[in-house]
C-alpha positions as a Markdown table, in Angstrom:
| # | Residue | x | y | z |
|---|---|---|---|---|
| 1 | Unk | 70.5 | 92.4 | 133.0 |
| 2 | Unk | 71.7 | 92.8 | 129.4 |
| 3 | Unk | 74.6 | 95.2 | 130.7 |
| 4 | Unk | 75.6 | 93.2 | 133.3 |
| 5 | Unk | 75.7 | 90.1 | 130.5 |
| 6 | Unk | 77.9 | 92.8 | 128.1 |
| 7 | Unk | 80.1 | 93.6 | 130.9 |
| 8 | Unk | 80.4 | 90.0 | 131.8 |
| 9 | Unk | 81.1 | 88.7 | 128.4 |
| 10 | Unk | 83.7 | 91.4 | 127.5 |
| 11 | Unk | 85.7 | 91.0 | 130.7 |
| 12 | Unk | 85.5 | 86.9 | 129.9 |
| 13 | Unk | 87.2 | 87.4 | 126.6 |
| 14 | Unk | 89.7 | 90.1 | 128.1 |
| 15 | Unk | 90.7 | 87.2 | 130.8 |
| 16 | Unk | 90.7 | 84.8 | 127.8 |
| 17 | Unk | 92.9 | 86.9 | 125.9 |
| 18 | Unk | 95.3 | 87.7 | 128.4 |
| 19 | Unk | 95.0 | 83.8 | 129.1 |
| 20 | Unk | 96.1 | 83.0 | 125.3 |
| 21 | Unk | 98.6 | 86.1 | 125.5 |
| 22 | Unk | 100.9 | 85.2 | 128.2 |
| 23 | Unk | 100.1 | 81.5 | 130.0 |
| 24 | Unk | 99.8 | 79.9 | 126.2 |
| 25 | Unk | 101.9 | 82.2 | 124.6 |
| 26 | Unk | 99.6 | 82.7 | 121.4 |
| 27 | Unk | 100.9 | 84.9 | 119.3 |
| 28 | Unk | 97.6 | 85.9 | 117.7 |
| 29 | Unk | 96.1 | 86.2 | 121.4 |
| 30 | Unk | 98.9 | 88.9 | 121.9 |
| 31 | Unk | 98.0 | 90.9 | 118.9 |
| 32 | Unk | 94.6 | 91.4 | 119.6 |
| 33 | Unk | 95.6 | 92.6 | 123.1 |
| 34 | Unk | 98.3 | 95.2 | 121.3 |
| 35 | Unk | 95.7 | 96.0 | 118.9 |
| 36 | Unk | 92.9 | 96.4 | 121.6 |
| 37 | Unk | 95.7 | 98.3 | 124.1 |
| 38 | Unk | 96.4 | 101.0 | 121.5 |
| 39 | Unk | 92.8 | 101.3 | 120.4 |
| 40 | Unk | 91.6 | 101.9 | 123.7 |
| 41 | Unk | 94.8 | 104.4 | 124.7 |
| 42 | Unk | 93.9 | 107.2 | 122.6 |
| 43 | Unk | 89.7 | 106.9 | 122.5 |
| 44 | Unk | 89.8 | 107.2 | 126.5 |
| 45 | Unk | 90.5 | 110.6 | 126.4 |
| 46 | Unk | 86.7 | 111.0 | 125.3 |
| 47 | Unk | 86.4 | 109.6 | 129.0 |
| 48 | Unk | 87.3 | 113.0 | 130.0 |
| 49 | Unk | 83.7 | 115.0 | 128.4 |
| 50 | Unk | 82.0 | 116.6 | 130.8 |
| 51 | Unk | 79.1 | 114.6 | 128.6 |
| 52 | Unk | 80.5 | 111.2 | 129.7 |
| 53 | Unk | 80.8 | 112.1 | 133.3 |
| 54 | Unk | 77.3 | 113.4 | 133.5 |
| 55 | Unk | 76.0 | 110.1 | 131.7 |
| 56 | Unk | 77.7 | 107.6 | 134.1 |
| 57 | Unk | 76.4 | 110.3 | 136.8 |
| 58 | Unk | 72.9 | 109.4 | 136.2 |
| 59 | Unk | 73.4 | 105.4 | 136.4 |
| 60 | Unk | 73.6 | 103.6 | 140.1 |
| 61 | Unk | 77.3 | 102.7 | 141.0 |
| 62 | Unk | 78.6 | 99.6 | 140.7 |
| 63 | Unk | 81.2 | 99.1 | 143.1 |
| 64 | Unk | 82.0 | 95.6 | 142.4 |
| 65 | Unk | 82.7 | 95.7 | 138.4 |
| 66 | Unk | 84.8 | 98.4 | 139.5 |
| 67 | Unk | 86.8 | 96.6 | 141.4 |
| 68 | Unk | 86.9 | 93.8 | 139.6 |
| 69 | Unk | 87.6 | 96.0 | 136.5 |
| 70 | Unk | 90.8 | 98.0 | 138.1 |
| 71 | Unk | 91.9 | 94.6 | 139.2 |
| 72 | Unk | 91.6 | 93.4 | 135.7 |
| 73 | Unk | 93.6 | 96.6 | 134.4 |
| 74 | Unk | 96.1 | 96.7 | 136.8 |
| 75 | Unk | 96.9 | 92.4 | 136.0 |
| 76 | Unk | 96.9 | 93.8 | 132.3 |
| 77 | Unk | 99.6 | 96.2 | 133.1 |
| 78 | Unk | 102.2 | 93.9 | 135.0 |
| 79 | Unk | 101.7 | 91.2 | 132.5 |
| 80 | Unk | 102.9 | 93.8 | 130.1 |
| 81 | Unk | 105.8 | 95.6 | 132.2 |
| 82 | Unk | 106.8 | 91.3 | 132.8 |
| 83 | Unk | 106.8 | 90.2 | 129.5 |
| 84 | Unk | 108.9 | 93.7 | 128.5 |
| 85 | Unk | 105.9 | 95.4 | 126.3 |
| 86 | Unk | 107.1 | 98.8 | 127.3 |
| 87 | Unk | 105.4 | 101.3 | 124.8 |
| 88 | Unk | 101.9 | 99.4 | 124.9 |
| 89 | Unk | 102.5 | 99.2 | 129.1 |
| 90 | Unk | 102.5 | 102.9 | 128.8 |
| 91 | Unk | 99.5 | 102.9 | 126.4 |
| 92 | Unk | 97.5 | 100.8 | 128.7 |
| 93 | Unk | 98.8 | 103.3 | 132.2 |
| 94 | Unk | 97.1 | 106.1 | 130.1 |
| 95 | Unk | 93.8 | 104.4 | 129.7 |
| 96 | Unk | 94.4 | 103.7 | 133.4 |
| 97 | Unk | 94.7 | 107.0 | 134.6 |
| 98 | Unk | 92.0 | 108.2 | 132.2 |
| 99 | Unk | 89.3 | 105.5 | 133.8 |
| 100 | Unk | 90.3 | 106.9 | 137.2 |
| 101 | Unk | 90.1 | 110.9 | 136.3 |
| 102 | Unk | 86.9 | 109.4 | 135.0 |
| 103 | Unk | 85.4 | 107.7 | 137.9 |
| 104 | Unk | 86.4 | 110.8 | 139.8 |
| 105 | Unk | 84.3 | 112.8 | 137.7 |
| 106 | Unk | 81.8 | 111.0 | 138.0 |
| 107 | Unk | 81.5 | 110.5 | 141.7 |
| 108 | Unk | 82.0 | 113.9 | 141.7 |
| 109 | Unk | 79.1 | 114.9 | 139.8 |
| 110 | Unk | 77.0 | 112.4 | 141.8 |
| 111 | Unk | 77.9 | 114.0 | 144.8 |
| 112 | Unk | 76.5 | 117.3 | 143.1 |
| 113 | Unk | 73.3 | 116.0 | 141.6 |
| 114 | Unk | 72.3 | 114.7 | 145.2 |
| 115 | Unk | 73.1 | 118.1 | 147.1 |
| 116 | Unk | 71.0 | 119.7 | 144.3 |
| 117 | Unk | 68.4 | 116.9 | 144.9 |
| 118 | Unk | 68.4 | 117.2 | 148.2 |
């Protein structure tokens, strides 16, 4: 319950922000989605550890915040190809395509630990 709270909460303030960002046109809203964009770009490369991929590997799926995540993400990147934020577009791709090599990863160590298992 308290990571489905975190999850919750985090992805509230990301709508919130993107909210302030682009609909109200905050420019304080914008720099904590910059700041956020090019914090996140270069620390999901960790993302790509073997350790990470076996850690998410040993928790149960969650199909839905994925979705719901990539659907946030993918907003998050047309909102900033729209509104002409080229370099932090491109920032925010690469944690895109990191989250995805990620997930991969992951399903496909799942996949392994339950042949092992089984």
């Amino acid at each position: 319950m308290k990571e489905l709270t975190r999850w919750w909460v985090m992805h509230a303030l990301h709508w919130a922000v993107l909210y302030g960002a682009f609909v109200a046109q905050m420019e304080g809203a914008m720099y904590v989605l910059k700041f956020w964009v090019w914090v996140m770009a270069p620390l999901s490369l960790f993302l790509l550890a073997d350790k990470a991929a076996a850690d998410a590997a040993k928790k149960l799926p969650q199909p839905v915040r994925g979705w719901l995540s990539m659907l946030q993400a993918w907003v998050t990147l047309g909102l900033l190809v729209w509104f002409g934020h080229i370099a932090s577009a491109l920032a925010w791709g690469l944690v895109m395509v990191m989250c995805a090599v990620h997930r991969d990863t992951t399903r496909k160590a799942r996949a392994a630990a339950a042949a092992s298992s089984a």
